[in-house]
PyMOL Python script that loads the backbone (N, CA, C, O; Angstrom):
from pymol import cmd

cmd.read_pdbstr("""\
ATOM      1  N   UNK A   1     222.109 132.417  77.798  1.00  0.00           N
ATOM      2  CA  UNK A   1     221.342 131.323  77.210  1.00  0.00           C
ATOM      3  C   UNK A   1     221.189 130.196  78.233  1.00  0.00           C
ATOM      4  O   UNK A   1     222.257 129.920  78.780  1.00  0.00           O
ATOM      5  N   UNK A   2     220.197 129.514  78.610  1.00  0.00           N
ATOM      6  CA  UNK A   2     219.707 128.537  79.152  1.00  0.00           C
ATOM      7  C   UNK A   2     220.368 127.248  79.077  1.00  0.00           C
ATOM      8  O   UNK A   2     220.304 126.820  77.925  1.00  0.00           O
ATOM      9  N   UNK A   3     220.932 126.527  79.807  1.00  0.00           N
ATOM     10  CA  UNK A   3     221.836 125.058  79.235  1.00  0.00           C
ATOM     11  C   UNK A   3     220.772 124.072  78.871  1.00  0.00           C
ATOM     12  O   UNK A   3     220.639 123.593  77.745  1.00  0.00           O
ATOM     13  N   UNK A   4     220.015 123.803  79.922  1.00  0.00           N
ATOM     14  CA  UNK A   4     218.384 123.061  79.996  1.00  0.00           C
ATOM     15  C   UNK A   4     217.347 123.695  79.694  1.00  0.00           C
ATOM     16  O   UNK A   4     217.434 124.900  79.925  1.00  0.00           O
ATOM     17  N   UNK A   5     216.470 123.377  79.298  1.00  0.00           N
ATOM     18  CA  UNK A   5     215.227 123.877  78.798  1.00  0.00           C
ATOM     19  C   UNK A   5     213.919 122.604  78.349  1.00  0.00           C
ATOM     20  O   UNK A   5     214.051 121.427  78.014  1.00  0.00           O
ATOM     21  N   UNK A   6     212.649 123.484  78.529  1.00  0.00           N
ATOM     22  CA  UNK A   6     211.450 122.374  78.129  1.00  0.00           C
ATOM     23  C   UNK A   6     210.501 123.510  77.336  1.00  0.00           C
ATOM     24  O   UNK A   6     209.995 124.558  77.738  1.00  0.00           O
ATOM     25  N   UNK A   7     210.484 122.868  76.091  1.00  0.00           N
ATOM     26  CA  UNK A   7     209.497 124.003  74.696  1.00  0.00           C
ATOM     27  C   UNK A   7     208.246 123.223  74.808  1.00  0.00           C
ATOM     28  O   UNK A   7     208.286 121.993  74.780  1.00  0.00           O
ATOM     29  N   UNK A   8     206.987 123.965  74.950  1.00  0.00           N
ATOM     30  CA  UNK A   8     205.859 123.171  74.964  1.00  0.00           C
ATOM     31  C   UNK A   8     205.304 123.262  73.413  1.00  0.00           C
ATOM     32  O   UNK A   8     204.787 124.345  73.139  1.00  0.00           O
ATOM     33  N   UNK A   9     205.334 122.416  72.508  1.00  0.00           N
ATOM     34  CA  UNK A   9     205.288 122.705  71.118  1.00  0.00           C
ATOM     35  C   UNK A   9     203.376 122.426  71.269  1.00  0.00           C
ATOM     36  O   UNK A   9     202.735 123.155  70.512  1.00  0.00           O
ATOM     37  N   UNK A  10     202.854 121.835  71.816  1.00  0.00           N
ATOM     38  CA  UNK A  10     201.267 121.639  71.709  1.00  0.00           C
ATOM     39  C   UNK A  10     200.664 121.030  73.003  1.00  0.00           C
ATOM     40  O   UNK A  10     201.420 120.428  73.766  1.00  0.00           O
ATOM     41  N   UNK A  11     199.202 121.168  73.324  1.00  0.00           N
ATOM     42  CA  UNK A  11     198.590 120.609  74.794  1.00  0.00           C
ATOM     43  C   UNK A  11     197.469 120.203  74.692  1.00  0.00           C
ATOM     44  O   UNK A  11     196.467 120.276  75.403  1.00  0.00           O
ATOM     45  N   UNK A  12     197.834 119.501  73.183  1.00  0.00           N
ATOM     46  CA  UNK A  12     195.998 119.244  72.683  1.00  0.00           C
ATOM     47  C   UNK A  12     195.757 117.701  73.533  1.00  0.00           C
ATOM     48  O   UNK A  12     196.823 117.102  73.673  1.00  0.00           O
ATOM     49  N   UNK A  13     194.809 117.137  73.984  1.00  0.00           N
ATOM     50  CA  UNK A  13     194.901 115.779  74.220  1.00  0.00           C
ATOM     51  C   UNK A  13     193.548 114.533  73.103  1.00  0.00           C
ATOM     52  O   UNK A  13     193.604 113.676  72.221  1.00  0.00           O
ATOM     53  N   UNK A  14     192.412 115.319  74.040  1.00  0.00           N
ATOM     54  CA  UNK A  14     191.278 114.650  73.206  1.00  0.00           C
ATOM     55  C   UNK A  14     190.961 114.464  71.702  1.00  0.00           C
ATOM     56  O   UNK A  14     190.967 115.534  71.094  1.00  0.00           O
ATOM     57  N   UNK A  15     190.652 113.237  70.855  1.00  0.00           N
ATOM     58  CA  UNK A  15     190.570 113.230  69.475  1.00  0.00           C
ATOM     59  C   UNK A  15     189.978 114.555  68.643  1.00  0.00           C
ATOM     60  O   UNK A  15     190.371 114.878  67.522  1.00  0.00           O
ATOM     61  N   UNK A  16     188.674 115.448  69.629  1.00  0.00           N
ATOM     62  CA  UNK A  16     187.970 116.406  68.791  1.00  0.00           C
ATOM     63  C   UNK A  16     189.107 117.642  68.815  1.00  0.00           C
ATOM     64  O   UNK A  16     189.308 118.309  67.800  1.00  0.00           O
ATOM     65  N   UNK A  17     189.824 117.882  70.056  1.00  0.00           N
ATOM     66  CA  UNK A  17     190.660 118.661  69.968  1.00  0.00           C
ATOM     67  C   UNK A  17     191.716 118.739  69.178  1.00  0.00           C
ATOM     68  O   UNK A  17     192.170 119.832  68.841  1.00  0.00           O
ATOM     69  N   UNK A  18     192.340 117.361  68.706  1.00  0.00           N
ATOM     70  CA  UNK A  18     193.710 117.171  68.307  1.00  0.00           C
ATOM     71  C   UNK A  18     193.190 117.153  66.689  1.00  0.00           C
ATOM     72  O   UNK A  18     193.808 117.580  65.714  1.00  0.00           O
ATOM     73  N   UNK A  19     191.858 116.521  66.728  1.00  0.00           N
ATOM     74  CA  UNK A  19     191.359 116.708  64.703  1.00  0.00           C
ATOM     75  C   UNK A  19     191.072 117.750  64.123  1.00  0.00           C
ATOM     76  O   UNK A  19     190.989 117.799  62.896  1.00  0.00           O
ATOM     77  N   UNK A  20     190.837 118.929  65.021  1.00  0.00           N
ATOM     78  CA  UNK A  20     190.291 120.506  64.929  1.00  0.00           C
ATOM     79  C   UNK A  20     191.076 121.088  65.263  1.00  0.00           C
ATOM     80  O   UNK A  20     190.800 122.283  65.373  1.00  0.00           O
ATOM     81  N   UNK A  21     192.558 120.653  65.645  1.00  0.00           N
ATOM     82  CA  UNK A  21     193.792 121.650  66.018  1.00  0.00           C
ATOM     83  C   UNK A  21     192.612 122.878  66.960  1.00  0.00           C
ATOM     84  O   UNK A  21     192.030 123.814  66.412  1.00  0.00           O
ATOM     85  N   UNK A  22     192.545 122.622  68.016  1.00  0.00           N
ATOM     86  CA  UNK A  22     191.773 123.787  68.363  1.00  0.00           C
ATOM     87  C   UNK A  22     192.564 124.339  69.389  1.00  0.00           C
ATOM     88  O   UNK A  22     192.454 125.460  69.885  1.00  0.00           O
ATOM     89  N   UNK A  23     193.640 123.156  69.752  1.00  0.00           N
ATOM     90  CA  UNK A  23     194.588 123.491  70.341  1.00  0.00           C
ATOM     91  C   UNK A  23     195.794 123.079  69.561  1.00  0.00           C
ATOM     92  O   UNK A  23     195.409 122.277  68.711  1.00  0.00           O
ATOM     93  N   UNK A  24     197.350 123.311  69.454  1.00  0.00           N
ATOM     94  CA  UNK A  24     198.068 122.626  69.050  1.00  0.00           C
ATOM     95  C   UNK A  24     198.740 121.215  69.285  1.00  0.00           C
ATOM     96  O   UNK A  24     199.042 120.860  70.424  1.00  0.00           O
ATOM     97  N   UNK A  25     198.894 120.673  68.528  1.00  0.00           N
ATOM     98  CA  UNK A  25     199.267 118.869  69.173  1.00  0.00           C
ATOM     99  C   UNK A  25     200.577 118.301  68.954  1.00  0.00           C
ATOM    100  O   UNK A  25     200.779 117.174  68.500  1.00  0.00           O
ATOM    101  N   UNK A  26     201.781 119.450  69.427  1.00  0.00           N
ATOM    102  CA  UNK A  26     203.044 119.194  68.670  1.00  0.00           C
ATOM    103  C   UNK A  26     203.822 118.174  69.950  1.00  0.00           C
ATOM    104  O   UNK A  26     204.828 117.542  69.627  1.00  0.00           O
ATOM    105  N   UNK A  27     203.401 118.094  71.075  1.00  0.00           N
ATOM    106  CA  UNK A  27     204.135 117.389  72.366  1.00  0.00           C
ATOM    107  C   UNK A  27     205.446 118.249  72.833  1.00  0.00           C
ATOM    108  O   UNK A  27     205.653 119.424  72.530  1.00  0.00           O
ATOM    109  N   UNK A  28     206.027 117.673  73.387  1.00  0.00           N
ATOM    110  CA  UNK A  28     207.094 118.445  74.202  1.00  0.00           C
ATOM    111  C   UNK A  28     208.681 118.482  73.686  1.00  0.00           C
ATOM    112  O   UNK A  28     208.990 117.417  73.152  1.00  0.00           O
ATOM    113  N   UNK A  29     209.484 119.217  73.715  1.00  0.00           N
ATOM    114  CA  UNK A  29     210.892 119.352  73.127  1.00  0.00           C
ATOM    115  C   UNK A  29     211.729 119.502  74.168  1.00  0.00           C
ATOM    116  O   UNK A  29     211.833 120.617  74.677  1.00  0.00           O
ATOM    117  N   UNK A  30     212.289 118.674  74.543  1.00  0.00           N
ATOM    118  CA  UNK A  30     213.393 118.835  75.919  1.00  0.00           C
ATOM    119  C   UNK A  30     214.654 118.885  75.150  1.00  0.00           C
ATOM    120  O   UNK A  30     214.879 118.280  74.102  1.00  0.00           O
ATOM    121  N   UNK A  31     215.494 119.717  75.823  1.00  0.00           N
ATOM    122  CA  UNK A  31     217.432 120.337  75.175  1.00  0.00           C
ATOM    123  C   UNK A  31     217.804 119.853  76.593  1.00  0.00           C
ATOM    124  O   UNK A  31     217.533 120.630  77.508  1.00  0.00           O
ATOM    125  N   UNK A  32     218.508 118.432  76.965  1.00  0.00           N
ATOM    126  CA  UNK A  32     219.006 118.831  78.139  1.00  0.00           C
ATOM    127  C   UNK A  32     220.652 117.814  77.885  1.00  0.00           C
ATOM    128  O   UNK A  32     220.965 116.769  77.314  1.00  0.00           O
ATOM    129  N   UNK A  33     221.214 118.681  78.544  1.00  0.00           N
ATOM    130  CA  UNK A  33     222.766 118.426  78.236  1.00  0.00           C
ATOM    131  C   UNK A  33     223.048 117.994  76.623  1.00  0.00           C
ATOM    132  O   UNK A  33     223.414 116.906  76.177  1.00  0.00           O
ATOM    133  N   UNK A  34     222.775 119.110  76.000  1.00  0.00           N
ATOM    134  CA  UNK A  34     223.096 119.194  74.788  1.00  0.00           C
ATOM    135  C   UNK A  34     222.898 118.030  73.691  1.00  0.00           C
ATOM    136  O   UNK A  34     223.603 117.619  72.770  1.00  0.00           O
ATOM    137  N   UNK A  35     221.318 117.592  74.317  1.00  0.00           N
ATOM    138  CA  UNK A  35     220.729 116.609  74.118  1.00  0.00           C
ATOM    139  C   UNK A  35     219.022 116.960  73.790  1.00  0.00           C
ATOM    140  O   UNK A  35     218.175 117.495  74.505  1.00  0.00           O
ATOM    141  N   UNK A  36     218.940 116.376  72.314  1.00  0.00           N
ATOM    142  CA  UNK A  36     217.276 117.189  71.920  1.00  0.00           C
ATOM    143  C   UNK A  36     216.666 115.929  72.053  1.00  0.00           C
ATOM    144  O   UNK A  36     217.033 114.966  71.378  1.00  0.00           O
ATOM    145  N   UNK A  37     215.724 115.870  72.909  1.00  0.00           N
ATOM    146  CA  UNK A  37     214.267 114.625  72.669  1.00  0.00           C
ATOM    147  C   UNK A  37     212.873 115.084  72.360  1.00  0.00           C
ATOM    148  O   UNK A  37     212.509 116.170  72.811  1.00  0.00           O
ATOM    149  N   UNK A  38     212.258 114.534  71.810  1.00  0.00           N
ATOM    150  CA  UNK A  38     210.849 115.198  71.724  1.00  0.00           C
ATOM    151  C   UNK A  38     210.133 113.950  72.086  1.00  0.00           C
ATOM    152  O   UNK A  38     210.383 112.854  71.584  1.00  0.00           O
ATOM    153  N   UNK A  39     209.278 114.165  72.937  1.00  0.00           N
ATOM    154  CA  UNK A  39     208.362 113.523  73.937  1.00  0.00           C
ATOM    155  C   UNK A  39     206.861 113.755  73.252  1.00  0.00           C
ATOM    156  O   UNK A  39     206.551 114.904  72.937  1.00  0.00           O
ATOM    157  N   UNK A  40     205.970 112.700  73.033  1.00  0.00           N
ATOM    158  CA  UNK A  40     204.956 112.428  72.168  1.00  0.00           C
ATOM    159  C   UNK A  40     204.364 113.418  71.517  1.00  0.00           C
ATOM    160  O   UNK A  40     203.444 114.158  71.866  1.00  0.00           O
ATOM    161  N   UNK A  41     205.159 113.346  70.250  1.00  0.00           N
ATOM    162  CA  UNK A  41     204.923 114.223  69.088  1.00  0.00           C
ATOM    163  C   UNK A  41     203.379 114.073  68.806  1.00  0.00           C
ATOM    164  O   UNK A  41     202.895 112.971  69.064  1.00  0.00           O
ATOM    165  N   UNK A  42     202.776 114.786  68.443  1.00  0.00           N
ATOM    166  CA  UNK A  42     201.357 114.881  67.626  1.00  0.00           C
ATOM    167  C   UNK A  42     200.931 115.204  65.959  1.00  0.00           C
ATOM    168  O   UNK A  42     201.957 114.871  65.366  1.00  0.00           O
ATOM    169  N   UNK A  43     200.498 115.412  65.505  1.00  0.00           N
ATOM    170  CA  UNK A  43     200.199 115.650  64.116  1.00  0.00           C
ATOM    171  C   UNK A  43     200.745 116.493  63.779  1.00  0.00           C
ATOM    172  O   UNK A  43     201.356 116.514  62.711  1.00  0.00           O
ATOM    173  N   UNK A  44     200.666 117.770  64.881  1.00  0.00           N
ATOM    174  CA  UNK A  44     201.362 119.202  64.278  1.00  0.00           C
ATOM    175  C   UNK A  44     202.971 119.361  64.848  1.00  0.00           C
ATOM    176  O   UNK A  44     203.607 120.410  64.951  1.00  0.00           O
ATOM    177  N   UNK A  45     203.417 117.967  65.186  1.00  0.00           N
ATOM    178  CA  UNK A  45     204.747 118.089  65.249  1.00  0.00           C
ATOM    179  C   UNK A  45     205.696 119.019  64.921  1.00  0.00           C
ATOM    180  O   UNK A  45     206.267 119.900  65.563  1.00  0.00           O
ATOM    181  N   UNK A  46     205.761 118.530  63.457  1.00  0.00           N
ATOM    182  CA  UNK A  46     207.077 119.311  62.237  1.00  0.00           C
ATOM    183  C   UNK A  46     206.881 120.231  61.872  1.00  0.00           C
ATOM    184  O   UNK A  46     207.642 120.763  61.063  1.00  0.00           O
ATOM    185  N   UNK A  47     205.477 120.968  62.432  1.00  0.00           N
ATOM    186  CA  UNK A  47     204.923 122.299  61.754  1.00  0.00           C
ATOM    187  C   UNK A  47     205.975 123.125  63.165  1.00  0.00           C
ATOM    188  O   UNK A  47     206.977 123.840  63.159  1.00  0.00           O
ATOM    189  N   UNK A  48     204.994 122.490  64.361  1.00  0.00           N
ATOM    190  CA  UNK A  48     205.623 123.651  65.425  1.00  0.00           C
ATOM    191  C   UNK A  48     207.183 123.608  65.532  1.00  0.00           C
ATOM    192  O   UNK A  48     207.808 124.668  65.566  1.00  0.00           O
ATOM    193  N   UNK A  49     207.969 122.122  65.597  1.00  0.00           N
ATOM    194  CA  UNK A  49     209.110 122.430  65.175  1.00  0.00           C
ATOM    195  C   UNK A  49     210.190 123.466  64.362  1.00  0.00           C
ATOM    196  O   UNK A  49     211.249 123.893  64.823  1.00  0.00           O
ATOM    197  N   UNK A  50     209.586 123.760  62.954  1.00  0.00           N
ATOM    198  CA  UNK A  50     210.359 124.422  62.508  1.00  0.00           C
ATOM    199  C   UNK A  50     209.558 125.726  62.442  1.00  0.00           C
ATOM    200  O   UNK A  50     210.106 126.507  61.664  1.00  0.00           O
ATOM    201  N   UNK A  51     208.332 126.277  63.053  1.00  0.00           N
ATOM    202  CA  UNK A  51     207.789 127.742  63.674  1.00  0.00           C
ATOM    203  C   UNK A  51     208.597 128.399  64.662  1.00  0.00           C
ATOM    204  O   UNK A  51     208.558 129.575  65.024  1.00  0.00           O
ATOM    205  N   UNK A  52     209.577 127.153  65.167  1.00  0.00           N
ATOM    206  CA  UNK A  52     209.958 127.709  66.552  1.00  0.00           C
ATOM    207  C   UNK A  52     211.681 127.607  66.605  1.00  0.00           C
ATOM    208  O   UNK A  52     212.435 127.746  67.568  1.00  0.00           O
ATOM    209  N   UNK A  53     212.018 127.265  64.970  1.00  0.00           N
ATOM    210  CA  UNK A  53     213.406 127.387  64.634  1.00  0.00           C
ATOM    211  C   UNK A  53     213.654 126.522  65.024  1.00  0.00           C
ATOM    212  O   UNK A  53     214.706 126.980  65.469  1.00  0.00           O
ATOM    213  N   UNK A  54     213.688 125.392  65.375  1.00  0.00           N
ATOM    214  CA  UNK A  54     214.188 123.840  66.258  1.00  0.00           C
ATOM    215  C   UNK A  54     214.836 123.241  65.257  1.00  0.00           C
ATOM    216  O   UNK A  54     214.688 123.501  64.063  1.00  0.00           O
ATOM    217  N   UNK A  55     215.642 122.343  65.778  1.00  0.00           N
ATOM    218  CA  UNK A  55     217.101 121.438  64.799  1.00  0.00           C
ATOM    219  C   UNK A  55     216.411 120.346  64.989  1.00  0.00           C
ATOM    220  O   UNK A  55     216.214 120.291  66.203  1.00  0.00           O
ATOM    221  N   UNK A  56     215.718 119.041  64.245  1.00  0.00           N
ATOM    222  CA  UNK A  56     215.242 117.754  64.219  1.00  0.00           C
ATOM    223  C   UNK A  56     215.731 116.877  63.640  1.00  0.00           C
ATOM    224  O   UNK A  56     215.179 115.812  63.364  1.00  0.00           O
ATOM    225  N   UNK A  57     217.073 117.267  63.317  1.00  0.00           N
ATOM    226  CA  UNK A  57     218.132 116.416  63.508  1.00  0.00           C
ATOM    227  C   UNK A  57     218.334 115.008  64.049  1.00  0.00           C
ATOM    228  O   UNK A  57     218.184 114.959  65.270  1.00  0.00           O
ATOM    229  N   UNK A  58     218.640 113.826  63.458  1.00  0.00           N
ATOM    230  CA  UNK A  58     219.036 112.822  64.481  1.00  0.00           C
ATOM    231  C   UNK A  58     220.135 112.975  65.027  1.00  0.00           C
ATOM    232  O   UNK A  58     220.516 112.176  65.882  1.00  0.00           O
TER     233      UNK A  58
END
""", "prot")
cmd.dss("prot")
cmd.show_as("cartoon", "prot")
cmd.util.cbc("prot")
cmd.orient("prot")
């Protein structure tokens, strides 16, 4: 298992993209030293979060 890691939960940027999910718009999930941050969440945040089994935990 990986100690560090970076989950790309979405890579949508532009408004038509991010309102049409045409891409996903969840932002980034960093685990590093047993430490979870998520780096600018998007609309489809909490969806890709728990698609991808993730703890969102405070």
């Amino acid at each position: 298992m990986l100690k560090d890691w970076i989950k790309f939960l979405g890579t949508a940027g532009g408004r038509v993209v991010v309102f049409r999910q045409l891409r996903h718009s969840g932002g980034m999930w960093l685990h590093l030293n047993d430490v979870n941050i998520l780096i600018d969440p998007g609309p489809g945040s909490l969806i890709r979060i728990f698609e991808n089994s993730l703890d969102p935990k405070i």
